[in-house]
C-alpha positions in Angstrom: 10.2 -6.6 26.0 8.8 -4.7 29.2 6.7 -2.5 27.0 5.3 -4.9 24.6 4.2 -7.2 28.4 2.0 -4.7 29.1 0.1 -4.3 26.3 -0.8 -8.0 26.5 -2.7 -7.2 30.0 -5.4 -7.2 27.6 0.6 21.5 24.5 1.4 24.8 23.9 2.9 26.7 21.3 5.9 25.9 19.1 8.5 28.5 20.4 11.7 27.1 18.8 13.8 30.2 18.0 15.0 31.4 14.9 17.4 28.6 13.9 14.1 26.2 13.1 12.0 28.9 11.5 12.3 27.0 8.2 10.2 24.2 9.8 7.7 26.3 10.5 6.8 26.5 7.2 5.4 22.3 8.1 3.4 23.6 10.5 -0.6 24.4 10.4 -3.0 25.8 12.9 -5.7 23.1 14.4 -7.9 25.0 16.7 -5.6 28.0 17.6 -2.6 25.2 18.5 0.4 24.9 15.6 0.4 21.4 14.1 4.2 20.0 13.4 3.3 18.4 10.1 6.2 17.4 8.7 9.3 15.0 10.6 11.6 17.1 9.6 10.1 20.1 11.4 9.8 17.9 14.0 13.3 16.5 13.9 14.3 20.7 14.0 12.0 21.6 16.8 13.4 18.5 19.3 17.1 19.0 18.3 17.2 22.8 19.1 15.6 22.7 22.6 18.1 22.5 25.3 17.6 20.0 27.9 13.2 18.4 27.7 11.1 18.7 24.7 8.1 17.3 24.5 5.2 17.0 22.5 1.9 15.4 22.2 -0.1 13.5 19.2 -3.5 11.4 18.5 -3.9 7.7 19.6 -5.1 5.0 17.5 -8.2 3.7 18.7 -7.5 0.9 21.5 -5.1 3.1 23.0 -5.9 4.5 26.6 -4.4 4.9 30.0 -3.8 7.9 32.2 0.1 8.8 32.5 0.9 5.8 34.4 -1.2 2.5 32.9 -0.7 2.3 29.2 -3.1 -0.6 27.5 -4.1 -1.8 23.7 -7.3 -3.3 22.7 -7.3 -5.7 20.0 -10.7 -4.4 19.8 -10.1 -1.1 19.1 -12.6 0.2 21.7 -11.6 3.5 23.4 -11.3 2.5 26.8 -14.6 2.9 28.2 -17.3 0.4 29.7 -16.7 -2.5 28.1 -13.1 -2.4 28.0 -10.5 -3.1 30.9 -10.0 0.6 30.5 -13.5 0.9 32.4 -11.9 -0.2 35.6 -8.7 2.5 35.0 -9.4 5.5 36.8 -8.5 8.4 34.5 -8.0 6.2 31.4 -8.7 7.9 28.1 -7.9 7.4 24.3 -4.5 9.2 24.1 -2.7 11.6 23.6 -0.1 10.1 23.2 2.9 12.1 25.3 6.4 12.0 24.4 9.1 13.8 26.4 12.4 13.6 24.8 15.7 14.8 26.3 18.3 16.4 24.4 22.2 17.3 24.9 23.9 19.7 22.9 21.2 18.9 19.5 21.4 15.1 20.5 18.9 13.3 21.6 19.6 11.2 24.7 16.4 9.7 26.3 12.8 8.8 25.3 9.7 8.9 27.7 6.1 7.9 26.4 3.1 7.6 27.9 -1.0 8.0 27.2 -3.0 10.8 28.6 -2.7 12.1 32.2 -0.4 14.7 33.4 3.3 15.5 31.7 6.1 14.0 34.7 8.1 17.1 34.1 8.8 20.3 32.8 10.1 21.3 29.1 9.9 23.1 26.3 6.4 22.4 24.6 6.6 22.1 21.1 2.7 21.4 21.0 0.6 19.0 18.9 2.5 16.7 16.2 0.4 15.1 13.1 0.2 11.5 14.3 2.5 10.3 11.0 5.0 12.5 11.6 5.6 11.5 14.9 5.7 7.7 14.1 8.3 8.0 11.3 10.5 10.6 13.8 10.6 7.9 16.4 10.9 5.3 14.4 14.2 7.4 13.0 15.2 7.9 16.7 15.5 3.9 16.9 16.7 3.3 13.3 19.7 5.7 12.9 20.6 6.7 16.6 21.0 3.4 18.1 24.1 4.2 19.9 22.6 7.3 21.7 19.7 6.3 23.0 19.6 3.1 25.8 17.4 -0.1 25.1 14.1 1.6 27.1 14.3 4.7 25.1 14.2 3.0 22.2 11.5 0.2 23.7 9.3 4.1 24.7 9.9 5.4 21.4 8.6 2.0 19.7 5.9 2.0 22.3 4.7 5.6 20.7 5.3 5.1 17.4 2.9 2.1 17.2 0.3 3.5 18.8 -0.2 6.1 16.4 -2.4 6.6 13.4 -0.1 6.5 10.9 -0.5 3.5 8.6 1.5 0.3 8.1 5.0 0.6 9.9 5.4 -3.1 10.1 8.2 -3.0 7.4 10.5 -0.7 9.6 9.4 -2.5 12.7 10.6 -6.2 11.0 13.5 -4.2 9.8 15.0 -3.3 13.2 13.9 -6.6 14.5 16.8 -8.0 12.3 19.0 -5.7 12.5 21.8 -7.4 14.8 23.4 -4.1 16.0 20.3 -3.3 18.0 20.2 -4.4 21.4 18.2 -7.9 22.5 15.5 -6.3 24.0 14.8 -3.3 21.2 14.9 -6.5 18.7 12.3 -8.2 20.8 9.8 -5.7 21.1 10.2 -5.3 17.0 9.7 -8.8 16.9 6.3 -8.4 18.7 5.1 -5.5 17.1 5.6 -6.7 13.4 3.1 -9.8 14.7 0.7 -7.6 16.0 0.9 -5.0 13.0 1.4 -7.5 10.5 -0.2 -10.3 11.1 0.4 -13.0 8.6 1.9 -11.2 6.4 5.2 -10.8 8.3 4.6 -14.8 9.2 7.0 -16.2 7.0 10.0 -13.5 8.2 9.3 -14.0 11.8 9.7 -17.6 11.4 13.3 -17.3 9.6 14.6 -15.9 12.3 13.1 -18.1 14.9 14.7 -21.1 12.5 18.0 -19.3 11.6 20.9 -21.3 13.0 23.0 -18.3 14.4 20.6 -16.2 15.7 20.5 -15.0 19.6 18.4 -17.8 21.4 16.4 -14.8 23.8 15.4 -13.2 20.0 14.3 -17.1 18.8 12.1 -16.8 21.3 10.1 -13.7 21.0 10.2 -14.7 17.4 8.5 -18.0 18.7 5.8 -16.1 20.5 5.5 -13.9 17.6 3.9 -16.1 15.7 1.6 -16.9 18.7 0.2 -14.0 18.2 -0.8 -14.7 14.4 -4.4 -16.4 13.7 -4.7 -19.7 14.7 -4.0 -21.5 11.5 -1.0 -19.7 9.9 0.2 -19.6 13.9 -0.2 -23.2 14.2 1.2 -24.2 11.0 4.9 -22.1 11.7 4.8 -24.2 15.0 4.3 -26.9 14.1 7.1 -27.1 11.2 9.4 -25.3 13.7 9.2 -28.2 16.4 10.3 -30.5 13.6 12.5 -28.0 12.2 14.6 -26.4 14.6 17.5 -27.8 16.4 18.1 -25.6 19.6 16.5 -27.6 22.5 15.3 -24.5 24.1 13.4 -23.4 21.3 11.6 -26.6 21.2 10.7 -26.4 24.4 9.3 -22.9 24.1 7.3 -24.2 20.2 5.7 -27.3 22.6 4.6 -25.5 25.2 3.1 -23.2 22.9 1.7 -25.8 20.7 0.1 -27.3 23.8 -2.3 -24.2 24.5 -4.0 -25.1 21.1 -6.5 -27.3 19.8 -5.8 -29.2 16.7 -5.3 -32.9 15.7 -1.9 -31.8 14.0 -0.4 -31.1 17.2 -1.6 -33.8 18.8 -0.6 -36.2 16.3 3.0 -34.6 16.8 3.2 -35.3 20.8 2.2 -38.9 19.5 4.6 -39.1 17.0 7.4 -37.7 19.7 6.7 -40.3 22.6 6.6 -43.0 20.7 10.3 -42.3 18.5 
């Protein structure tokens, strides 16, 4: 869960050739620049290129850094005084950046980053409407799990949450469960549904930190999943998890947890558990 660590600290014209000339049709102008509109457009443009593509689309607010940092704001600021951004040099709200690498119409590696300068050459497919852009790499993880490695996936994630483009949380839970997808991709799901989701997801985060045959590294990030949700509903899934779950090293990870927080229910459990 590199990416999803980090965030807790807290173009040119589309010249695709004939063969994608349908997806044009997706795209419209937005100051003299085209627009891909659509994800299949998208999906057209990136799998015709021949070697980098990369294109570029609109950050959420909260979203800054400057090619290298990349931070969220549970504030939503835009990463200027007030903000850690403040002491980034360079920092701004977006774009968001994604170079993708392709071989022979398949896509074989994902880069992401926020603002600064692109890291390398490619063809520029230009400016991508923010939803569009989430549901492509969102597909990139879904479908082509078997082409792309675990940080590819964990960049493509990365981007596709810190778009614009409404609730993904279902598709983020969604490959969070899905057991073909490597630990780390399900992790950073895992985190990203609690952040997106909030309590709403509460009750699927916790089956899978309570399921009895599920990886103990994915118990875990669902453990501090729920961390992550308000205090109450948070406080409530630990605390029916320490009494719940049989894998010692969960309940180690649920106390240690439980003893960052403030409430007479969890000390009446550490009372109840020294003196069984």
């Amino acid at each position: 869960m590199r990416r999803a660590r980090r965030f807790l600290a807290v173009g040119g014209i589309l010249a695709v050739g004939l063969s994608v000339a349908s997806g044009l049709e997706a795209a419209t102008q937005d100051g003299g620049r085209d627009v891909i509109r659509s994800v299949g457009a998208l999906e057209a443009a990136v799998d015709s290129a021949d070697g980098v593509a990369r294109f570029e689309f609109a950050a959420r607010p909260g979203v800054w850094g400057n090619g290298r940092t990349w931070n969220f704001s549970r504030s939503g600021d835009d990463g200027r005084a007030g903000s850690p951004g403040h002491y980034c040099d360079g920092c701004t709200n977006g774009p968001i950046r994604v170079t993708v690498r392709v071989d022979a119409g398949v896509v074989t590696g994902v880069h992401s980053q926020v603002g600064g300068r692109w890291r390398e050459d490619g063809r520029d497919l230009g400016s991508v409407a923010p939803g569009a852009a989430a549901d492509y790499l969102l597909g990139l993880v879904e479908r082509r799990e078997g082409e792309l490695d675990a940080d590819s996936r964990e960049e493509a994630l990365q981007a596709a949450v810190s778009a614009p483009a409404g609730e993904i949380w279902p598709r983020l839970l969604n490959i969070a469960r899905n057991r073909g997808q490597e630990t780390d991709v399900r992790k950073t799901a895992l985190f990203w549904t609690a952040h997106e989701a909030g309590v709403r997801a509460a009750d699927d985060i916790e089956d899978i930190a309570v399921a009895t045959d599920e990886e103990t590294e994915v118990q875990e990030a669902a453990v501090f999943a729920l961390t992550q949700l308000p205090d109450e509903r948070g406080t409530e899934a630990l605390l029916r998890l320490a009494r719940e779950n049989r894998n010692p090293d969960i309940v180690r990870s649920v106390y240690f947890w439980l003893g960052q927080r403030e409430d007479p229910r969890v000390l009446a459990l550490f009372e109840e558990v020294l003196l069984d």
